[in-house]
C-alpha positions as CSV (number, residue, x, y, z in Angstrom):
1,X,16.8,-24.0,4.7
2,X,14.7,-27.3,5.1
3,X,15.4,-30.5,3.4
4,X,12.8,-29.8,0.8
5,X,12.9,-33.0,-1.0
6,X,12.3,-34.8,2.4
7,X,9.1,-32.5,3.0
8,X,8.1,-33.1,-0.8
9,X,7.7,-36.8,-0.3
10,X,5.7,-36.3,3.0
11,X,3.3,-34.8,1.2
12,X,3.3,-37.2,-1.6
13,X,2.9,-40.0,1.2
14,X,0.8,-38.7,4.0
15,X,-2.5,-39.3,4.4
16,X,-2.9,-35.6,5.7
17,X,-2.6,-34.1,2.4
18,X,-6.0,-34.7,0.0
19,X,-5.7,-36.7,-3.4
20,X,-5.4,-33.4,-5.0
21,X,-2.8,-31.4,-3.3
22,X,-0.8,-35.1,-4.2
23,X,-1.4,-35.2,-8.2
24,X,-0.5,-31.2,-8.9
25,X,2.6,-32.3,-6.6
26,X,3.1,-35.2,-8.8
27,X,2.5,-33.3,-12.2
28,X,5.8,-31.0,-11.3
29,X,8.6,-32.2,-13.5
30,X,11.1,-29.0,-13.3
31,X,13.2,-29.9,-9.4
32,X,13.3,-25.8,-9.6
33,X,10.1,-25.6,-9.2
34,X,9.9,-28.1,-6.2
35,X,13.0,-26.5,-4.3
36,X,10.5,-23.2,-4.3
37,X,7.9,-24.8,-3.4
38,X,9.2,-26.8,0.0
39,X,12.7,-24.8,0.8
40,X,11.0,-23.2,3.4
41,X,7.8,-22.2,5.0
42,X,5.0,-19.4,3.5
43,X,6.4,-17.0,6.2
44,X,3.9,-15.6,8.4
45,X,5.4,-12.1,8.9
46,X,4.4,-9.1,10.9
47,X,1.1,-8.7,8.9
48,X,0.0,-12.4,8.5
49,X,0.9,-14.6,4.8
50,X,0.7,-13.8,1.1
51,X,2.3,-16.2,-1.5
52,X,2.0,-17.8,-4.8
53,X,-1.4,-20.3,-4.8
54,X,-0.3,-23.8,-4.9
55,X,0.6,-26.6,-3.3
56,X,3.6,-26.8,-1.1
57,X,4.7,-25.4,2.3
58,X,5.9,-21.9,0.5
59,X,2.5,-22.1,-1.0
60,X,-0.8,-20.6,-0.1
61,X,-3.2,-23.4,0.4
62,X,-6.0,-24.5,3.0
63,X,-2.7,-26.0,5.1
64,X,-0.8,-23.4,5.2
65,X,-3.6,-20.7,5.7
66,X,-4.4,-23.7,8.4
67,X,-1.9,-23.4,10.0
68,X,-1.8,-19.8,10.5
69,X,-5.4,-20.1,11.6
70,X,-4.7,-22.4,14.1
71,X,-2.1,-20.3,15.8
72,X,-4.3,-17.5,15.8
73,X,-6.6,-19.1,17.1
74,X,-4.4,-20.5,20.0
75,X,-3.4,-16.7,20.8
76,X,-6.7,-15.6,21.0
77,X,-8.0,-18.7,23.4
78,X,-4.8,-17.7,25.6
79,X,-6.0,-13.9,25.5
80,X,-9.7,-14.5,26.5
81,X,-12.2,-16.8,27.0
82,X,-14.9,-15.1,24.8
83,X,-12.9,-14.4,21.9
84,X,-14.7,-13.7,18.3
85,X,-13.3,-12.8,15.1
86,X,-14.3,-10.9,11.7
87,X,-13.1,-12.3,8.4
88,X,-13.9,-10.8,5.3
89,X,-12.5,-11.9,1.4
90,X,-11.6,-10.2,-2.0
91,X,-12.0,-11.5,-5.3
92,X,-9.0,-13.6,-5.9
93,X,-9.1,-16.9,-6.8
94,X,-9.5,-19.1,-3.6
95,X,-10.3,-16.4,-1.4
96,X,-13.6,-17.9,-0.5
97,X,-12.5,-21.1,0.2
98,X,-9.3,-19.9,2.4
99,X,-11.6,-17.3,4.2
100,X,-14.5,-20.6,4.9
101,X,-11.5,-23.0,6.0
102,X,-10.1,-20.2,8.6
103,X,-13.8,-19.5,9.6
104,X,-14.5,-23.3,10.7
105,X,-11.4,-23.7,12.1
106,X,-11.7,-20.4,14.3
107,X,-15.2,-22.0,15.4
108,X,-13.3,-25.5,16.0
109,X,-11.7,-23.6,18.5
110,X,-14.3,-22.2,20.4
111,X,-13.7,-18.7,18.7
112,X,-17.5,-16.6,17.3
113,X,-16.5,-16.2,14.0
114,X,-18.4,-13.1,11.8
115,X,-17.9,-14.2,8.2
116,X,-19.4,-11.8,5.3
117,X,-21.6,-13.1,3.1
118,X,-19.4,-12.7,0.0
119,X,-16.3,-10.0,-0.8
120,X,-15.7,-7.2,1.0
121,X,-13.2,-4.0,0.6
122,X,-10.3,-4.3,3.5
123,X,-11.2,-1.3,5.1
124,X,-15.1,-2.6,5.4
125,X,-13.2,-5.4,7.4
126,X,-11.4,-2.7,9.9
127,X,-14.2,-1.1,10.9
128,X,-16.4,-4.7,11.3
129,X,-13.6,-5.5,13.6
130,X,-14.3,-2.5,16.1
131,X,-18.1,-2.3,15.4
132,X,-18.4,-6.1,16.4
133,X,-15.9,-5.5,19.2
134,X,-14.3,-8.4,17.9
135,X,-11.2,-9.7,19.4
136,X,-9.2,-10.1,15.8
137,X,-10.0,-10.1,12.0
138,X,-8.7,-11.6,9.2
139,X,-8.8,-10.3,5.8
140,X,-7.7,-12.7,3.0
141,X,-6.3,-10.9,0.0
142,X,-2.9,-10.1,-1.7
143,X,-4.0,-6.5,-2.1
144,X,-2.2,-5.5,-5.8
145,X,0.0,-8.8,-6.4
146,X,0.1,-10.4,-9.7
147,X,-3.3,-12.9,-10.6
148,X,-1.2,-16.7,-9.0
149,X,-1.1,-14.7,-5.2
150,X,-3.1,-14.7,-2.2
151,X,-3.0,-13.5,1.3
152,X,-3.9,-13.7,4.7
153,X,-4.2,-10.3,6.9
154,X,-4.4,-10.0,10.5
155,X,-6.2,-7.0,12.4
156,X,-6.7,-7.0,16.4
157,X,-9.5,-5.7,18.6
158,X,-8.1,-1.7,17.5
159,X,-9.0,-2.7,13.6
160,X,-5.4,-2.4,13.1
161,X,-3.4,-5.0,11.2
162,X,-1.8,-6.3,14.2
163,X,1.8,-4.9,15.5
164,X,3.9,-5.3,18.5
165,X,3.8,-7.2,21.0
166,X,0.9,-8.8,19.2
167,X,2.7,-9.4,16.0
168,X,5.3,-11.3,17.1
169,X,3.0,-13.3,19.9
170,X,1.0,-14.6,17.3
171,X,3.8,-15.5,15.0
172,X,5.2,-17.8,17.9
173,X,1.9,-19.4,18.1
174,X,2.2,-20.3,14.7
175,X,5.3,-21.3,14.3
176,X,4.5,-23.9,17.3
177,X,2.2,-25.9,14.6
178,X,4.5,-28.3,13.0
179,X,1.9,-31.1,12.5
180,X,-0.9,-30.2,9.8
181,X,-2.8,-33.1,11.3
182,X,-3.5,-31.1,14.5
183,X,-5.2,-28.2,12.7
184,X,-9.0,-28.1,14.0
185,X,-11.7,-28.4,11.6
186,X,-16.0,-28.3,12.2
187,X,-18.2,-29.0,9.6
188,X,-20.2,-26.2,8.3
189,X,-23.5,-26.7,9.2
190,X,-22.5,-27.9,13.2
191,X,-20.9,-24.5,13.8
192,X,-23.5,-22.7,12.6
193,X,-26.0,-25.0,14.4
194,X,-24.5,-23.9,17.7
195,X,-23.7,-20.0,17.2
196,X,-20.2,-19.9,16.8
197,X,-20.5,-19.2,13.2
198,X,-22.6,-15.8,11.8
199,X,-23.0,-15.0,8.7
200,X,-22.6,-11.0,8.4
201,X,-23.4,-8.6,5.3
202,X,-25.8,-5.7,5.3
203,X,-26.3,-4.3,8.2
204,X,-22.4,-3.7,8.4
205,X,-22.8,-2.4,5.0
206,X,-24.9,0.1,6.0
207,X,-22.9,1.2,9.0
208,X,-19.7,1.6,7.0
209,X,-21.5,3.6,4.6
210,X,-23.3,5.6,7.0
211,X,-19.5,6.6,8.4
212,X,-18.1,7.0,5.3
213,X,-20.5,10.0,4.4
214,X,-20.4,11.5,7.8
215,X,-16.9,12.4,6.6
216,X,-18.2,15.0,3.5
217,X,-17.1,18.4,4.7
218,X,-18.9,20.1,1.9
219,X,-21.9,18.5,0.5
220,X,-24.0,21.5,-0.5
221,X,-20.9,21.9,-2.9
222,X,-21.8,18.2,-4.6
223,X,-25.3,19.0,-5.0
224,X,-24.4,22.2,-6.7
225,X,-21.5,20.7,-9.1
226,X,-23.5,16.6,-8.7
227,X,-24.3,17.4,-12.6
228,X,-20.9,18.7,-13.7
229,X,-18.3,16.6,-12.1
230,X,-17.7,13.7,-14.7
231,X,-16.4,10.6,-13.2
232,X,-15.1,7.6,-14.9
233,X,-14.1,4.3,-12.0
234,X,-12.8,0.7,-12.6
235,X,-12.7,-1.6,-9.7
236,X,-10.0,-3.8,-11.4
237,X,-12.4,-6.5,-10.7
238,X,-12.0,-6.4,-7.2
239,X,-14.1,-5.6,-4.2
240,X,-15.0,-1.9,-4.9
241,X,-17.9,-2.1,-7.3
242,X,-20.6,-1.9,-4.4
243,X,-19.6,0.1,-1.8
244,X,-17.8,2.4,-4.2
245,X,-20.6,3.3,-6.7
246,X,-23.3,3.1,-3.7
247,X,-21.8,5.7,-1.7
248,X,-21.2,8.0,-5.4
249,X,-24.8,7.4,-5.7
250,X,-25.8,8.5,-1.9
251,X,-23.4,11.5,-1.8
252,X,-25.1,12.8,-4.8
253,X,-22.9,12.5,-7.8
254,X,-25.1,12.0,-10.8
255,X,-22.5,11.3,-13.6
256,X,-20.5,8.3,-12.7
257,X,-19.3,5.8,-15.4
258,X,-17.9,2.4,-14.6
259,X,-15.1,0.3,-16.7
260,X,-17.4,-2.7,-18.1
261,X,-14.5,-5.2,-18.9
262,X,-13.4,-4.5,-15.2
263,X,-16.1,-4.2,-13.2
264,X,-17.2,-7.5,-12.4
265,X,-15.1,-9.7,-9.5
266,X,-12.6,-11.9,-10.9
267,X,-9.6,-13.3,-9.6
268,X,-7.6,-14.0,-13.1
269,X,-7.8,-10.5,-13.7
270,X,-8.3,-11.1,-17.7
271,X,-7.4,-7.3,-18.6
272,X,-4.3,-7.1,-16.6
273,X,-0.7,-8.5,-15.7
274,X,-1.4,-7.0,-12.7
275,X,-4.2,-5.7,-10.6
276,X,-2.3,-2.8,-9.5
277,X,-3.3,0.9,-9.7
278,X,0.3,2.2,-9.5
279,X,0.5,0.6,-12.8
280,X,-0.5,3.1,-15.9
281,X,-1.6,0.1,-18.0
282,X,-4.0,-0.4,-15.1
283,X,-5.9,2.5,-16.5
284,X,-5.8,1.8,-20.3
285,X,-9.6,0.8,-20.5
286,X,-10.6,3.3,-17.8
287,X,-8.8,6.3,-19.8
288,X,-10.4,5.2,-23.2
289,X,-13.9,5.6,-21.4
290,X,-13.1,9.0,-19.9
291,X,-12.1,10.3,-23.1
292,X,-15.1,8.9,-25.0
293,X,-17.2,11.0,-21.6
294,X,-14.9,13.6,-21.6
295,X,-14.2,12.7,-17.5
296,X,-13.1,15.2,-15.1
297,X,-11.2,12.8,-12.9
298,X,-10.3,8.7,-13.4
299,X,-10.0,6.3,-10.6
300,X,-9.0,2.5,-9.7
301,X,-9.4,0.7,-7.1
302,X,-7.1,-2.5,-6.3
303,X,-9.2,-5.6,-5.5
304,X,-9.4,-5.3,-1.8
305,X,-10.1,-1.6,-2.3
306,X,-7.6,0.0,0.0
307,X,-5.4,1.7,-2.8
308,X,-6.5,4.6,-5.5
309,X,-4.9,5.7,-8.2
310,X,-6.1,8.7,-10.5
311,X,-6.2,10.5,-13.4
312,X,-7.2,14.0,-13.9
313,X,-8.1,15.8,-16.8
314,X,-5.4,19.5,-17.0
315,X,-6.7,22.1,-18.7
316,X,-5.8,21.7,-21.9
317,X,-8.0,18.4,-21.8
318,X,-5.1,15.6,-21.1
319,X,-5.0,13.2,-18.5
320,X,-2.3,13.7,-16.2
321,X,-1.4,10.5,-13.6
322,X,-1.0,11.2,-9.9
323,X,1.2,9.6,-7.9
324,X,0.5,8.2,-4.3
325,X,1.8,11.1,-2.7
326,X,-0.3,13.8,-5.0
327,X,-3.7,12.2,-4.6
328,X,-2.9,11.5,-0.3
329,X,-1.2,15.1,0.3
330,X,-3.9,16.5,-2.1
331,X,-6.9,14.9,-0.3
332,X,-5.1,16.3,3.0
333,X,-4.7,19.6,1.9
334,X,-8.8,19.7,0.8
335,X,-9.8,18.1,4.2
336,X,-7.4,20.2,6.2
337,X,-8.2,23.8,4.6
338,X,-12.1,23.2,4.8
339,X,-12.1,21.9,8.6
340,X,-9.6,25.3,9.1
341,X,-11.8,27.6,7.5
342,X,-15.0,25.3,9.3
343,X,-13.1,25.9,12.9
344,X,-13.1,21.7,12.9
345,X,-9.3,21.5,13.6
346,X,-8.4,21.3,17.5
347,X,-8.3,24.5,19.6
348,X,-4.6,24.0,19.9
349,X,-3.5,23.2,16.7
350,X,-0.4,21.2,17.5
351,X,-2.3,18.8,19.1
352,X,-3.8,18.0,15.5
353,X,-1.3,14.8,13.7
354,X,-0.6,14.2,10.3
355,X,0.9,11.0,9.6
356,X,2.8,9.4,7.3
357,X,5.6,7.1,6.9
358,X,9.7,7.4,6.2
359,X,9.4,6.8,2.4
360,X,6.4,8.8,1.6
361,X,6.9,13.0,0.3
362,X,7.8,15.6,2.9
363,X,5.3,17.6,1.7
364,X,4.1,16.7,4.6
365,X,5.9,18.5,6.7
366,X,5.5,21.8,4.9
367,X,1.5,21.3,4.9
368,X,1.5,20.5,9.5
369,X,3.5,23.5,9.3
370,X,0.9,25.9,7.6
371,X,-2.3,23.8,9.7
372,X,0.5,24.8,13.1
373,X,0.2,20.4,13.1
374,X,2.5,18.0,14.4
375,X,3.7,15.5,11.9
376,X,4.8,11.8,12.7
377,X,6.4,9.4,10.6
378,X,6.5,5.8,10.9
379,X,7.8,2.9,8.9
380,X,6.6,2.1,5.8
381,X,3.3,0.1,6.0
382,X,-0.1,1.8,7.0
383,X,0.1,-0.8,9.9
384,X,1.9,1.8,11.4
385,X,-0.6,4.5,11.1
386,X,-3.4,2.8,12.3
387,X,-1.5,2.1,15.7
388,X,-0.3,5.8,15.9
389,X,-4.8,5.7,16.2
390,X,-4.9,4.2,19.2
391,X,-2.2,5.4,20.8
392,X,-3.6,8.5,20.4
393,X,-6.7,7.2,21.6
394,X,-5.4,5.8,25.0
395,X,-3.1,8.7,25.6
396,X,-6.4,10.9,25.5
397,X,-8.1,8.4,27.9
398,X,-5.5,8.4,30.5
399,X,-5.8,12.5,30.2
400,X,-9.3,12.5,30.7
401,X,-10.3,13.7,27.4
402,X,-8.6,16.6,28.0
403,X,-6.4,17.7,24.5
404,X,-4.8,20.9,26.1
405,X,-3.1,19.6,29.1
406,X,0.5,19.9,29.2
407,X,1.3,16.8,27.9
408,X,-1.3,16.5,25.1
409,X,-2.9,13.7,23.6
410,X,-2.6,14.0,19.5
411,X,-5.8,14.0,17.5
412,X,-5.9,12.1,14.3
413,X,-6.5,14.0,11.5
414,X,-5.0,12.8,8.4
415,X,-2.8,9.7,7.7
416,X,-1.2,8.9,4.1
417,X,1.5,6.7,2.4
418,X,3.4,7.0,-1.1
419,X,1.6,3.4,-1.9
420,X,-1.6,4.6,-3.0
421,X,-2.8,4.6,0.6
422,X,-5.0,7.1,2.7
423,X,-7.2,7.6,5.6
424,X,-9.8,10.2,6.7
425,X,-11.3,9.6,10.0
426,X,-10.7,6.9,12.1
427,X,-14.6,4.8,11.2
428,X,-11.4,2.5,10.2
429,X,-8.0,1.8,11.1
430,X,-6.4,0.8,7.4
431,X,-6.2,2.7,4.0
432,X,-9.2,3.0,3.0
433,X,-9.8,3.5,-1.2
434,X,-13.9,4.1,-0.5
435,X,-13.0,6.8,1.5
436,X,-10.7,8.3,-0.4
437,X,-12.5,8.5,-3.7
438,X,-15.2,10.2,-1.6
439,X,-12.8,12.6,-0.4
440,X,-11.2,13.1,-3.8
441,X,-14.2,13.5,-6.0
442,X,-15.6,16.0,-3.0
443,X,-12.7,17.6,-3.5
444,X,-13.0,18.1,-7.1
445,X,-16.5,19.1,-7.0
446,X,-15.2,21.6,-4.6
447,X,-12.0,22.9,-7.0
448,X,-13.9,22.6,-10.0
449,X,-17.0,25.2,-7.6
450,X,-13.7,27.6,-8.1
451,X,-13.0,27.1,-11.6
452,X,-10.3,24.9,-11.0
453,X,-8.8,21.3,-11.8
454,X,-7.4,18.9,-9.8
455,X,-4.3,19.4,-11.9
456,X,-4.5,23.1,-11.1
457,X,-5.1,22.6,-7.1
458,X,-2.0,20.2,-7.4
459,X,-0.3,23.1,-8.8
460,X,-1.2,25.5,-6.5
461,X,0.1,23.5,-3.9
462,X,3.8,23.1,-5.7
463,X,3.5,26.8,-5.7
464,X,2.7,26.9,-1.7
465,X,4.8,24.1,-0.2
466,X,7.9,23.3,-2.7
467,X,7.9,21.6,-5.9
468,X,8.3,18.0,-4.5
469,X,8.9,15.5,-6.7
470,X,9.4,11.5,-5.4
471,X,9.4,8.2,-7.8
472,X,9.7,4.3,-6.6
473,X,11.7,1.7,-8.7
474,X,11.6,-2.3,-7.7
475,X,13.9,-5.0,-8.6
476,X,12.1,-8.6,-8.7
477,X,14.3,-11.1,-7.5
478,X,12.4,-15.1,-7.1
479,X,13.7,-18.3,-5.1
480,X,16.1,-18.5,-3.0
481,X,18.9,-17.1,-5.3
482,X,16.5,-14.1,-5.1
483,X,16.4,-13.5,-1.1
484,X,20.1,-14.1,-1.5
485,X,20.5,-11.4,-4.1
486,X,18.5,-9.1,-1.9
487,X,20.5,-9.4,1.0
488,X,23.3,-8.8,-0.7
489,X,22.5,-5.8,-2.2
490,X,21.4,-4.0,1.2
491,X,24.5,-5.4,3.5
492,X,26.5,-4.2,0.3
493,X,25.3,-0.6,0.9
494,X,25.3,-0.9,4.8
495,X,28.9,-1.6,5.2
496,X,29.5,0.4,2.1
497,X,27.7,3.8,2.1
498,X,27.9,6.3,-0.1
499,X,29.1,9.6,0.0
500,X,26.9,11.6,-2.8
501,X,24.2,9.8,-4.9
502,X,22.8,11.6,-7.9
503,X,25.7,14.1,-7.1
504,X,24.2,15.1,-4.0
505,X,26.0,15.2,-1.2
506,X,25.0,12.0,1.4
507,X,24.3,14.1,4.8
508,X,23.7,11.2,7.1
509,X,22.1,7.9,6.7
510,X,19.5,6.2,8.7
511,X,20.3,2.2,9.3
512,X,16.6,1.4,10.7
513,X,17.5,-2.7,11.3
514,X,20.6,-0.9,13.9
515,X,18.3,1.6,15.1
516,X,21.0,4.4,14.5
517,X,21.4,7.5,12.4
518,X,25.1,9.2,11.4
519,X,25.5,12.1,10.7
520,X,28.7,12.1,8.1
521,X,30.3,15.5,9.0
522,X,30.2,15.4,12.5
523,X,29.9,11.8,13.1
524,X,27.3,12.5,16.0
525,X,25.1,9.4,16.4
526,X,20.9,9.5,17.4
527,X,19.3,6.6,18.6
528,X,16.1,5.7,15.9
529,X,13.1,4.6,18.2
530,X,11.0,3.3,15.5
531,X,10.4,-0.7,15.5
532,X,13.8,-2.1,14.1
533,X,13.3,-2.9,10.3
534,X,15.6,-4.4,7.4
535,X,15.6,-0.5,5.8
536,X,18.4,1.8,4.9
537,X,17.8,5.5,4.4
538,X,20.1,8.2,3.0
539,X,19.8,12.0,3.5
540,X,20.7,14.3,0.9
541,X,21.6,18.1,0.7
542,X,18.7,19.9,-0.4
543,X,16.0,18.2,1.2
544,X,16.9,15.2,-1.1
545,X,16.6,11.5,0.4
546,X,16.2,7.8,-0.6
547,X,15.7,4.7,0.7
548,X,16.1,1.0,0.2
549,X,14.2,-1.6,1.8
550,X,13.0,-5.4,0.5
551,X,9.2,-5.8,0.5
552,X,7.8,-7.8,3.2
553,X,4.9,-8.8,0.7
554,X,6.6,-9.9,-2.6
555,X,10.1,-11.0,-3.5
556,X,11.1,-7.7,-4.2
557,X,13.7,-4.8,-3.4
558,X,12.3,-1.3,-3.2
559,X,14.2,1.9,-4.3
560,X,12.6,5.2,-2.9
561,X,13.3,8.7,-3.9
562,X,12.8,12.3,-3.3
563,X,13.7,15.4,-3.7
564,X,12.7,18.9,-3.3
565,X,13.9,22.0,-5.9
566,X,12.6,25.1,-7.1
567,X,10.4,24.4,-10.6
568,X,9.0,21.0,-11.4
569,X,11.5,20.9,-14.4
570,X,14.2,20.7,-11.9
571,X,12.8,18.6,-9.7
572,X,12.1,15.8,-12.5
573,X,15.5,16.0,-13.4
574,X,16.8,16.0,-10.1
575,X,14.9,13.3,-9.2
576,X,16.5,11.2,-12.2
577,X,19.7,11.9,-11.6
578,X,19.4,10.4,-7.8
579,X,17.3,7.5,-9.3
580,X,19.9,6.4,-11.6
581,X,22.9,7.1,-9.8
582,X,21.4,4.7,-6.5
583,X,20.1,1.6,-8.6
584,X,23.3,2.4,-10.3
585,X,25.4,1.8,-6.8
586,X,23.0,-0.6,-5.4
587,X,22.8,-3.5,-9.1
588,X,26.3,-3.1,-9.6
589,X,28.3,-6.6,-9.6
């Protein structure tokens, strides 16, 4: 922990910090509030920054979004000597001005910069990267947290957000930039006066688009149901107004209504507490529309448009909410069945991959086993997806192309996280909400082509695979009596594990930060050869499981759950039971 009152007065004194940054410093009479502000550093983590806006070196601001810039930029010089980078922005409040800064300091550097002419959807972003051949990309957004946050994403040359060794390379980098005064600036009109900085909109529009619906699988079925399927969308006034309804439009969906109060960019977010589609009250003006429409399905975007939530009318006319997992394995079983029945999976069907991560249903393992697919699970964080992309990709190129050699190279087919997350295709390398409410409302043309609901088709696949049933619960914990509280709860449970939760018995546990999992019975120890993170993961009888992890985006502990029984009744009970009984376990004093 820093001397924060010494850092405080540097900024108060030196003549790097503007007039401004100085008086809302000055204005701060609670010593709380300064502590948090100057304890430590905005810590540029495996995925870049994201922090309260604000003045203060646990703030984001143009120094510390500076700063990060500056090391990136630093990598990239060291990498190449014709690097470039893409950097696109979402609608929070000082996302322009953060994504401007980085841009004239990447060109201060000697780095082509691609900025877009105003907001952009993340996954618009991922594929700019790649389509550019760009060396990095930077997205600036805090994805679903609360209207005071922003953030600060970094991609590499893959469109990936970046991972190892690249993550912690660049983290070095910044971490080397102690002195805000040594942060490289170019005025705005000089950088674009000699090339290094381009201005970019349209014509990457139109190529993201264009990929996007090359992924339909059925559209003779939209133009059959285009006048049928009723679709009510709210943007959360974020990025997806555009590229959302444009691509509705061009697919051929006729009956599309948007939320009015939410569909216009604006980082205070004046309908919501929080711009997050996970959250039902997220979808309280969207669900009044629908039922004044009398909507077939309900969808949200967050305001970088890489998450979807939905609604989805049953068939006695209610509006039932899926979770993350329902609308991702639901969008995989569509995809998956129609390229089965269209002979599009791989002629050796193992060498097709599902992915998906440790927290997310395994649902997914009973739907690779009905496609003959091989599944692979990652840490949580689509990060981790992405890369499983180009590994695939370079494993294919080193066989030649050739999928049905001995030691195969996997084929991406389908990727998916409990957070709201998907991916179709590989046009981009990150969740991608666009693509998924293409996928979904194709989907529920197609279902509804069969007489059928989404609610029904979600059904169905209980009926198939297993009546899976999973449910998240955080614990918000601020400041540094927060991280403390954090850490204590997940050592508690390390050194301290217990044998049944939810009266399930504990089978083995899974300590991801020790790279090990124990099996209780037999003691037998298995090497875990996922990158080491700060997770915990307990197995239940049953096909039962949870997890604990802190976020690596908000100040935050995350409890995870699943289970598996043999009516959804059960399972909801089931599920409760093990719910209680760990954040029981894990809160206790």
């Amino acid at each position: 922990m820093t001397d924060y009152k010494k850092v405080y007065n540097e900024w108060l004194t030196s003549s790097v910090f503007d007039e401004k940054t100085k008086n809302e410093l000055k204005e701060i009479k609670d010593e709380k509030e300064i502590e948090d502000r100057f304890y430590k550093n905005l810590a540029f983590g495996t995925g870049g920054l994201r922090g309260i806006i604000g003045a203060g070196t646990n703030r984001m601001n143009v120094y510390t979004v500076g700063k990060a810039t500056q090391g990136l930029a630093n990598f990239i010089n060291s990498q190449t000597k014709n690097g470039s980078c893409v950097i696109a922005y979402d609608s929070r409040n000082m996302s322009p001005e953060f994504a401007l800064d980085a841009a004239l300091i990447l060109c201060a550097n000697g780095v082509k910069t691609y900025l877009f002419e105003s907001l952009r959807p993340t996954p618009e972003l991922s594929f700019a990267v790649r389509k550019l051949n760009a060396t990095a990309g930077i997205v600036i957004t805090a994805s679903h947290n609360p209207p005071q946050y922003n953030g600060y994403k970094v991609y590499w040359s893959d469109g990936g957000q970046i991972v190892a060794p690249y993550d912690k390379l660049i983290i070095n980098e910044v971490n080397k930039i102690e002195d805000f005064a040594k942060i490289k600036r170019v005025e705005e009109s000089a950088a674009k006066a000699c090339g290094l900085l381009n201005i970019i909109g349209k014509e990457i529009d139109d190529d993201y688009i264009s990929a996007v619906k090359n992924l339909s699988l059925n559209p003779n079925v939209i133009k059959s149901q285009a006048k049928k399927v009723k679709i009510v969308y709210t943007p959360l006034n974020g990025t997806g107004l555009m590229p959302v309804t444009r691509i509705l439009k061009e697919l051929g969906f006729e009956n599309v209504w948007v939320v009015e109060e939410q569909a216009e960019p604006n980082g205070n977010f004046p309908t919501l507490k929080y711009p997050n589609p996970e959250d039902p009250a997220a979808f309280n003006y969207a669900l009044k529309l629908a039922k004044k429409v009398d909507a077939d399905i309900v969808l949200a975007t967050d305001p970088d448009a890489d998450r979807l939530g939905v609604y989805a009318k049953d068939e006695k006319g209610e509006y039932k909410s899926f979770t993350g997992n329902m609308s991702g394995l639901l969008i995989a079983e569509y995809v998956l069945s129609q390229k089965k029945e269209k002979g599009l999976l791989p002629k050796n069907s193992r060498n097709g991959a599902l992915v998906t991560t440790v927290v997310s249903s395994k649902m997914a393992y009973e739907i690779g086993k009905a496609y003959g697919l091989t599944v692979i699970e990652t840490l949580t964080g689509f990060k981790f997806i992405g890369e499983q992309i180009k590994l695939f990709e370079e494993a294919k190129d080193k066989n030649d192309g050739k999928l049905d050699c001995e030691k195969y190279a996997l084929e991406y087919l389908f990727g998916y996280e409990e957070s709201y997350g998907c991916l179709v295709g590989t046009h981009a390398r990150d969740k991608d909400a666009v693509t998924a409410v293409c996928m979904l409302c194709e989907a529920a043309a197609y279902y509804k082509s069969k007489n059928l609901t989404l609610c029904s088709a979600m059904q169905n696949m209980y009926e198939k695979y297993g009546y899976f049933k999973e449910d998240l619960h955080s614990v918000t914990l601020t400041g540094v009596d927060g991280a403390e509280k954090i850490n204590l709860i997940v050592n508690a449970l390390r050194t301290n594990p217990p044998k049944f939760i939810g009266g399930k018995k504990v089978v083995a546990q899974r300590d991801y930060k020790e790279s090990v999992r124990v099996e209780y019975e037999s003691g037998n120890k298995q090497n875990i050869l996922l990158p080491k993170s700060n997770v915990l993961y307990f197995e239940l009888d049953n096909d039962g499981w949870c997890c604990v992890r802190p976020s690596g985006t908000e100040p935050k502990i995350k409890f995870y759950f699943g289970v598996k029984e043999n009516s959804l009744i059960c399972a909801e009970e089931s599920l409760l039971k093990v719910k209680n009984d760990l954040i029981s376990l894990a809160t206790k004093d």
